[in-house]
Each structure stands twice: as C-alpha cells, then as structure tokens.
C-alpha positions as CSV (number, residue, x, y, z in Angstrom):
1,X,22.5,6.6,-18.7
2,X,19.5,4.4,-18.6
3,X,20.2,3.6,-14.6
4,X,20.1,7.3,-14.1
5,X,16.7,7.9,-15.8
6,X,15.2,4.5,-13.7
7,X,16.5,6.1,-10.6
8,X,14.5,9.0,-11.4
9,X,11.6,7.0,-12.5
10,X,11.7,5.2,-9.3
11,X,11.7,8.6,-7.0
12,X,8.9,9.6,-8.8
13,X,6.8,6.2,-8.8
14,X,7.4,6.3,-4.9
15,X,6.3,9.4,-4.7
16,X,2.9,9.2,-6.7
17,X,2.8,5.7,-4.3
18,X,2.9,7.4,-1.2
19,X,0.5,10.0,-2.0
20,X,-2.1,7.3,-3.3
21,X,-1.5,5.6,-0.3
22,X,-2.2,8.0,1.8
23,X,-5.6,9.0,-0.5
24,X,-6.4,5.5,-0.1
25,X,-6.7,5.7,3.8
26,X,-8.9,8.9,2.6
27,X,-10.9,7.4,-0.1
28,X,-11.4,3.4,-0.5
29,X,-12.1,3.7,-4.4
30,X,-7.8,4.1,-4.8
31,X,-7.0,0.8,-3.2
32,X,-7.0,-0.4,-6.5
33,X,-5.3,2.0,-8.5
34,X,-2.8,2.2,-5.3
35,X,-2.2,-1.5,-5.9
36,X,-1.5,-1.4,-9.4
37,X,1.1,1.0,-9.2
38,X,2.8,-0.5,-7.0
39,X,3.2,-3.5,-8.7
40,X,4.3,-1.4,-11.2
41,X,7.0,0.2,-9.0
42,X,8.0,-3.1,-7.9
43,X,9.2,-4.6,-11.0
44,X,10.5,-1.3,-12.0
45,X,12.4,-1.6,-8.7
46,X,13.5,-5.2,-9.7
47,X,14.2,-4.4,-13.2
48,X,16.8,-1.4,-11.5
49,X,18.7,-4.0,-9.3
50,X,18.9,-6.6,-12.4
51,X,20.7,-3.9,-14.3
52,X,23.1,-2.3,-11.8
53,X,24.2,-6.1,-11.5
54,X,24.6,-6.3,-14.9
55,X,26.6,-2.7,-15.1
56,X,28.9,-3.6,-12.2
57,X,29.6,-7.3,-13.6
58,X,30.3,-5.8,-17.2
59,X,32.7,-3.4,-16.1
C-alpha cells in the first residue's frame, strides 16, 4: 500500500519538477525552489527503491 501511494507521490513531484524547470529557464528567481525540490524528489526516489527491495526480499 505505502509503494503505491510513493509511486504516486513520485509522478506528481516529477511533474511539479518539470514545470519548475521549465519556469526556471523563464524566470531565474525558481532555480532555487527548482533545486530544492528536487532534492526532495530524489530521496523520495531513493527512499522508493529501498522499499521495493525490502518488499520483494520479504516476500
């Protein structure tokens, strides 16, 4: 259950990435936010991986 809701998390962090990514190239003031997020999707990302190893070794 919780991989399913950080899947959807993920799709949605993407998302909001790209778009600030692309507002960035627009506006310079987003680099930062643009960077925090994606440090933020990044361990959300790693956090994902850690647990679908833990799932598939558990069962």
């Amino acid at each position: 259950m919780i991989l399913y809701v950080l899947e959807n998390v993920l799709m949605v962090e993407f998302l909001g990435l790209a778009f600030l990514i692309i507002a960035s190239i627009l506006n310079k003031k987003f680099l930062k936010i643009t960077r925090i997020i994606a440090y933020i999707a990044f361990l959300t990302l790693l956090l994902y991986i850690l647990l679908k190893i833990l799932v598939t070794i558990l069962s």
